[in-house]
C-alpha positions as CSV (number, residue, x, y, z in Angstrom):
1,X,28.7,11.5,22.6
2,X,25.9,14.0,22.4
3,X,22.8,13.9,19.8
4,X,19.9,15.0,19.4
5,X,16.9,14.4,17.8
6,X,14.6,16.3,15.7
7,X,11.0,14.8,14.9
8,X,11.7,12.1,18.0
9,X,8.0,11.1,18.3
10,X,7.1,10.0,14.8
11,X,7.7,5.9,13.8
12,X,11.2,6.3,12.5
13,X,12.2,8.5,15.2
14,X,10.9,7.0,18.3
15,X,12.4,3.7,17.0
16,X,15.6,5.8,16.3
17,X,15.9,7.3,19.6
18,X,15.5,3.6,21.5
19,X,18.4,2.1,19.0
20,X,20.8,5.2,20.0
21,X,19.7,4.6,23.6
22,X,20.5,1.2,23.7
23,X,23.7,2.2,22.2
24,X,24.6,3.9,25.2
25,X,24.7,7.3,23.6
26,X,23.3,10.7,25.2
27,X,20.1,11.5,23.4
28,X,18.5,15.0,23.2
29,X,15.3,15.4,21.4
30,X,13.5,18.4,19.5
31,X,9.4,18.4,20.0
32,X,6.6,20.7,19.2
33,X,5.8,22.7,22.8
34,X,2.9,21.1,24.3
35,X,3.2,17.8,22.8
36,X,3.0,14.7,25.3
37,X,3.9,11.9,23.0
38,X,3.6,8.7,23.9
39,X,6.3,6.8,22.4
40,X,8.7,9.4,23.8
41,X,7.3,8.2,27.7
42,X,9.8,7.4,30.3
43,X,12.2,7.4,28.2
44,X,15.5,8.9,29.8
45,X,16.1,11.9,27.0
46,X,16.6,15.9,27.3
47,X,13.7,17.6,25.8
48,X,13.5,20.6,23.9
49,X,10.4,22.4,22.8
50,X,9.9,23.8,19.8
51,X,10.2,23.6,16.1
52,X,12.5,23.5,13.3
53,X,11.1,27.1,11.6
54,X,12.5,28.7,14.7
55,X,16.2,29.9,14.7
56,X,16.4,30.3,18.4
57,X,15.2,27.2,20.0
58,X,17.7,25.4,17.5
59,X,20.3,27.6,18.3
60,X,19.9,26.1,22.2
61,X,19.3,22.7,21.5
62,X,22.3,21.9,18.8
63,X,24.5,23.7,21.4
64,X,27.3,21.1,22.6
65,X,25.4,18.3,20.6
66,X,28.2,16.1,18.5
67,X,25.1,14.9,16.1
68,X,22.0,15.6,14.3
69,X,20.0,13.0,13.4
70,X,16.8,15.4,11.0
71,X,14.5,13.5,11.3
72,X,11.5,16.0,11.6
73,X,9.5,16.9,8.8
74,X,6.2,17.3,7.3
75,X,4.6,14.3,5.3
76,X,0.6,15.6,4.2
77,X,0.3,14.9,0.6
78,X,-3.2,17.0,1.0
79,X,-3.4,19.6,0.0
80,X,-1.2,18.4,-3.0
81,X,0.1,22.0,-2.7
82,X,0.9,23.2,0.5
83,X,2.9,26.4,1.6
84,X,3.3,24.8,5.0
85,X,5.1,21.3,4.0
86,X,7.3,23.6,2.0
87,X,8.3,25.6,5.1
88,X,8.5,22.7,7.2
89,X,10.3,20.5,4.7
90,X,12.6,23.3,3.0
91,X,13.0,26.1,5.3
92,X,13.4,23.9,8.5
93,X,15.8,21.9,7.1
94,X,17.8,25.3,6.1
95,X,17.5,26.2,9.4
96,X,19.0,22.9,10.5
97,X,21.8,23.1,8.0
98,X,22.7,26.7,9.6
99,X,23.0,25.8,13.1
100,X,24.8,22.8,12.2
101,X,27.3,25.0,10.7
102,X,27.4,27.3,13.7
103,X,27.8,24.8,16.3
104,X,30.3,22.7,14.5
105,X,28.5,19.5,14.4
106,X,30.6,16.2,14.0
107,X,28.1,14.7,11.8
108,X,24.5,15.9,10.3
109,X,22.5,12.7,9.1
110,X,19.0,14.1,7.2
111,X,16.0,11.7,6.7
112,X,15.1,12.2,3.1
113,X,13.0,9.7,0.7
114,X,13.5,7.1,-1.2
115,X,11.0,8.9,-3.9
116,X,13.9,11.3,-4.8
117,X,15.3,9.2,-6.6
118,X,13.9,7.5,-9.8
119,X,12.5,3.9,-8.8
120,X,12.3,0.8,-11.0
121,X,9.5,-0.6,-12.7
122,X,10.3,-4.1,-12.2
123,X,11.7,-6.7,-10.1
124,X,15.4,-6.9,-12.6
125,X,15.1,-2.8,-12.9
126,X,15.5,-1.6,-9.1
127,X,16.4,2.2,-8.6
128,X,19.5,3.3,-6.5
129,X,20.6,6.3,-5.6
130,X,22.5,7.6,-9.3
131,X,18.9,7.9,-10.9
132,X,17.2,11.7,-11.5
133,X,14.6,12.8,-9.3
134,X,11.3,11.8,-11.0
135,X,8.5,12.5,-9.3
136,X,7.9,16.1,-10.0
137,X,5.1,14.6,-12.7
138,X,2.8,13.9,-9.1
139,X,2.6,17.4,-8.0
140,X,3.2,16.8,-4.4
141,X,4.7,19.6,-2.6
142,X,5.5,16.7,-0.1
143,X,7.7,15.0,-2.7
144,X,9.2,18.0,-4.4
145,X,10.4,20.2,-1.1
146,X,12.0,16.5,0.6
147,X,14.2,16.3,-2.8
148,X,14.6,20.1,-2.7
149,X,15.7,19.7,1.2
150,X,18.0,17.1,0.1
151,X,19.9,19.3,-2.5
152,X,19.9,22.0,0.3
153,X,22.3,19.1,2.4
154,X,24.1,18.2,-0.7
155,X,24.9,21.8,-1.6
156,X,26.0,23.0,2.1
157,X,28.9,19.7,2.3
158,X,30.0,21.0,-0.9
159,X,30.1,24.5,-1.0
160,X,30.6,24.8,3.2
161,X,32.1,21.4,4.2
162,X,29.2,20.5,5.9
163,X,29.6,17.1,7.7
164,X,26.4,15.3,6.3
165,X,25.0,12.5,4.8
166,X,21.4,11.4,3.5
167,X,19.5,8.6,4.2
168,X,16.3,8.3,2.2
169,X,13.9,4.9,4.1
170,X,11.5,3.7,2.1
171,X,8.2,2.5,3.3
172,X,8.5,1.5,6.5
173,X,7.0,-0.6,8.7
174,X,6.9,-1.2,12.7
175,X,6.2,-0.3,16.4
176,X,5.8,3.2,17.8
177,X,3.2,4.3,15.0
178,X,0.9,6.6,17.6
179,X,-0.2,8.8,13.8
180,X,-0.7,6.1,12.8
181,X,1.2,6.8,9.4
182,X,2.3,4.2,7.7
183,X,0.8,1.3,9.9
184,X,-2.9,2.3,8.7
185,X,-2.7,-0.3,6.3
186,X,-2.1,-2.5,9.2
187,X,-4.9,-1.3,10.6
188,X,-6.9,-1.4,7.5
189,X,-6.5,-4.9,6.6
190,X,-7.3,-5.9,9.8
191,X,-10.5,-4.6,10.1
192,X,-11.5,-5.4,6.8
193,X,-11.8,-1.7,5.7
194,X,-9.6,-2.2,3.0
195,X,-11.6,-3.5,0.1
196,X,-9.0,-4.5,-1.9
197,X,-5.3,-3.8,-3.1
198,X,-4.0,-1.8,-6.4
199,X,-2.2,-2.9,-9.3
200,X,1.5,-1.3,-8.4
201,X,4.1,-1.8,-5.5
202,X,6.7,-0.5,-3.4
203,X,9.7,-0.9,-1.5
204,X,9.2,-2.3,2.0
205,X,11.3,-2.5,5.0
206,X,11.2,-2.6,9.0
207,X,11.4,0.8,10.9
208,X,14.0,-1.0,13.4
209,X,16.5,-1.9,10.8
210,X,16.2,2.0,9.4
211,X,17.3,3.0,12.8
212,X,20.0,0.8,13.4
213,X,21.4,1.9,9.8
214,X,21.2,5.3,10.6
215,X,22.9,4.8,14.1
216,X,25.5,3.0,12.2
217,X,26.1,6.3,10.1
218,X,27.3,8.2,13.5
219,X,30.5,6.3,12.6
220,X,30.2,4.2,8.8
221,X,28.7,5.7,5.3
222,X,31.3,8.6,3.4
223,X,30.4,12.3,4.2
224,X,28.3,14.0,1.1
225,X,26.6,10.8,0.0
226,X,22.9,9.6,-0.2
227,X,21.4,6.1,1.1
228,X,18.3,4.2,0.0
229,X,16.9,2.1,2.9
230,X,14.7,-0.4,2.3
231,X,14.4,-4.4,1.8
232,X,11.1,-6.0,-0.2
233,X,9.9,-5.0,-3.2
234,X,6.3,-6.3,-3.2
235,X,2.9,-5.7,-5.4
236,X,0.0,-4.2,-3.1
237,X,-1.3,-7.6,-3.2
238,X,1.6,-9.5,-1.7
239,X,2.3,-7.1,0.6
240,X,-2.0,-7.4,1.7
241,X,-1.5,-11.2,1.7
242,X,1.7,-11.1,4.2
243,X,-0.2,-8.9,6.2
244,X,-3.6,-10.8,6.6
245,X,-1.5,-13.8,7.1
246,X,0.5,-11.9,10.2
247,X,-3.0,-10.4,11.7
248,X,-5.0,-13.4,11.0
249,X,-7.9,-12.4,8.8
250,X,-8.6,-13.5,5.2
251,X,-6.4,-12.6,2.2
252,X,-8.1,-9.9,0.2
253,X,-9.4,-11.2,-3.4
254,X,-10.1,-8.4,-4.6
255,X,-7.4,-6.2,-7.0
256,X,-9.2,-2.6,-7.8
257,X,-8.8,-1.8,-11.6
258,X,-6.7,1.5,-12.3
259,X,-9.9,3.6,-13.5
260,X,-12.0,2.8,-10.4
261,X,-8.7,3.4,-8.2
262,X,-8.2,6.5,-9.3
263,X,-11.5,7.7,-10.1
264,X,-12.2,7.0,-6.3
265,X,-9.1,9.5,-5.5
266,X,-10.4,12.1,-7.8
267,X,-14.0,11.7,-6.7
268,X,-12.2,12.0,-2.8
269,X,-10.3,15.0,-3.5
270,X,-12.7,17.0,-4.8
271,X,-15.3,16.5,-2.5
272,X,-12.2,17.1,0.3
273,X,-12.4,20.3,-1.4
274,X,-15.7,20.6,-1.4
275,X,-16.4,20.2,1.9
276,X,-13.4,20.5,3.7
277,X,-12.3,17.7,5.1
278,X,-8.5,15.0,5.2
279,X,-9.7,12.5,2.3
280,X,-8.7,9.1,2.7
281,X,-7.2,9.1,-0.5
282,X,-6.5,11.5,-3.2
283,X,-5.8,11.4,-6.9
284,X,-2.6,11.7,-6.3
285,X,-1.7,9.5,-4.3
286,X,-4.1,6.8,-6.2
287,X,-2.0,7.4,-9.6
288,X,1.2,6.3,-7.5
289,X,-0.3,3.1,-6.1
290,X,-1.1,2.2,-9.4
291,X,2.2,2.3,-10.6
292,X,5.8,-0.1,-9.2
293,X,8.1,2.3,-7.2
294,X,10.7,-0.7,-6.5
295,X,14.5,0.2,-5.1
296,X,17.3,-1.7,-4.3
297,X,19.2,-0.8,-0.9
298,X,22.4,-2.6,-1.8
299,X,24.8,0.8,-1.2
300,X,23.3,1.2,2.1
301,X,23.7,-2.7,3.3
302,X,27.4,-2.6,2.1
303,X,28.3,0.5,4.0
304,X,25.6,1.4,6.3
305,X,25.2,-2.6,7.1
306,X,21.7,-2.1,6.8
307,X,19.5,-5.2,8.2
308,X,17.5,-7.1,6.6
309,X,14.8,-8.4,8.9
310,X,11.5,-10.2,7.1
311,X,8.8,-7.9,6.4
312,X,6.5,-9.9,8.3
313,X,8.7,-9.5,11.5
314,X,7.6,-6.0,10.7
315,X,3.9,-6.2,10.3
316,X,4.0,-8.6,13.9
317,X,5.9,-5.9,15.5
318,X,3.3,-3.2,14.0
319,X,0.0,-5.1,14.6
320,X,1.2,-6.0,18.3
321,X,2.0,-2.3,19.3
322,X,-1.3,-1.4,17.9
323,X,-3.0,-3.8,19.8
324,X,-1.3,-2.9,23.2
325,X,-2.4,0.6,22.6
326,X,-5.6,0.4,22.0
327,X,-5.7,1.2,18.5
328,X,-7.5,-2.5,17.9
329,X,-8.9,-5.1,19.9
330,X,-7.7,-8.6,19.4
331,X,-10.6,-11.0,17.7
């Protein structure tokens, strides 16, 4: 069977493209021309160049390919408003959906987000994948054009009988991180540069069981349907404590107040602004991480037989891949 790849080289991906290896399956992948990426190395895969915004290099590499794992996309959440996430997050995945059509694919899985779907507030109040799309109030072009890509999918099964499904991971955790993305919280707690965590949580879950889900879908999950992926619902401050535990450094005492968490993001953005330059967090992102964005994955273990691996399994697998590649030295 023949697949490819878009967005190979990012942590889901390059975790993605291992599982479907060891699987046995042919794996093409899609990457920007001139990147070398490093979790990609010697790994026995057809390369394309490109990108998603261009019609012709997708119309060559989804030739003869059975399916489409869309993986690729753009996560900035700064600027909060961005006319290049949109393109990357709505257009590409238009252009996806059309050369899926053309070439017949078997099956087209896209990588959505948990986030477009309402989340739960508390541990006995999980969201799933029936709840409305709620996070319009953050004003992240980020979260808005992943939701809008995802009704693009959801639109083309039903008014073109495109083969496709949705997965939507939540925050995931794992080897492979070269950004880093989400593993800079690794990173952060165990260097100490985090001073403390906020008052809200989120759903957590290892990168390797998201992949081995997803290469379940080649062949489980029902055509036209959506799939939260995830495991732990932790506070900040659990999920800071498992992770100091794992890396071996103090747990952090300290839990930053709302106004001082988000008046740090606002102060941060604006001065971004200012003076032009990524800010380590903004406003927007600090009103989220003061708020619970919990999900239950129960859908997507009964058909998708998601795993259910320890988040701290996770957080090993992260810390020790950083470490190996020189991202930290060990104390």
């Amino acid at each position: 069977m023949e697949i490819l790849v878009t967005g190979p080289d990012g942590l889901l991906g390059s975790n993605l493209v291992r599982e479907l290896l060891d699987r046995k399956y042919h794996v093409s992948v899609l990457v920007e021309k001139g990147k070398n990426p490093i979790t990609l190395k010697d790994l026995p895969i057809r390369i394309y160049e490109g990108n998603i915004l261009d019609p012709q290099i997708l119309n060559e590499a989804f030739a003869g390919k059975d399916i489409i794992f869309h993986c690729a996309a753009s996560t900035n959440v700064y600027p909060a408003r961005s006319k290049l996430v949109n393109q990357v997050n709505i257009d590409g995945t238009k252009n996806v959906i059309d050369a899926s059509l053309k070439h017949a694919v078997k099956r087209l899985i896209y990588v959505g987000t948990a986030n477009s779907f309402g989340s739960g507030t508390t541990l006995n109040h999980l969201g799933n994948e029936n709840n409305p799309y709620g996070a319009s109030k953050y004003q992240l072009d980020y979260m808005d054009s992943k939701y809008k890509a995802q009704q693009l999918v959801l639109e083309a099964v039903k008014n073109h009988h495109l083969p496709a499904m949705v997965v939507n991971p939540t925050f995931m955790i794992g080897p492979y991180d070269s950004r880093p993305s989400s593993g800079a919280v690794v990173i952060g707690v165990a260097t100490k540069k985090v001073p403390g965590s906020t008052t809200g949580g989120k759903n957590f879950v290892a990168v390797k069981d998201v992949a081995i889900a997803m290469a379940n879908a080649i062949n489980m999950g029902r055509i036209g349907e959506c799939y939260i992926l995830g495991h732990e619902n932790l506070s900040y401050k659990v999920a800071f404590d498992k992770i100091a535990k794992v890396v071996g450094v103090k747990a952090l005492k300290l839990v930053l107040p709302n106004v001082v968490t988000i008046s740090y993001g606002s102060i941060n953005s604006y001065l971004a602004k200012l003076f032009g330059y990524q800010p380590s967090l903004t406003r927007e992102v600090a009103i989220i991480s003061c708020e619970n964005h919990y999900y239950s994955s129960a859908k997507a273990i009964e058909e998708l037989k998601l795993p259910q691996t320890p988040i701290e399994v996770a957080i090993h697998e992260c810390y020790e891949w950083f470490w190996g590649n020189g991202y930290l030295k060990r104390k």
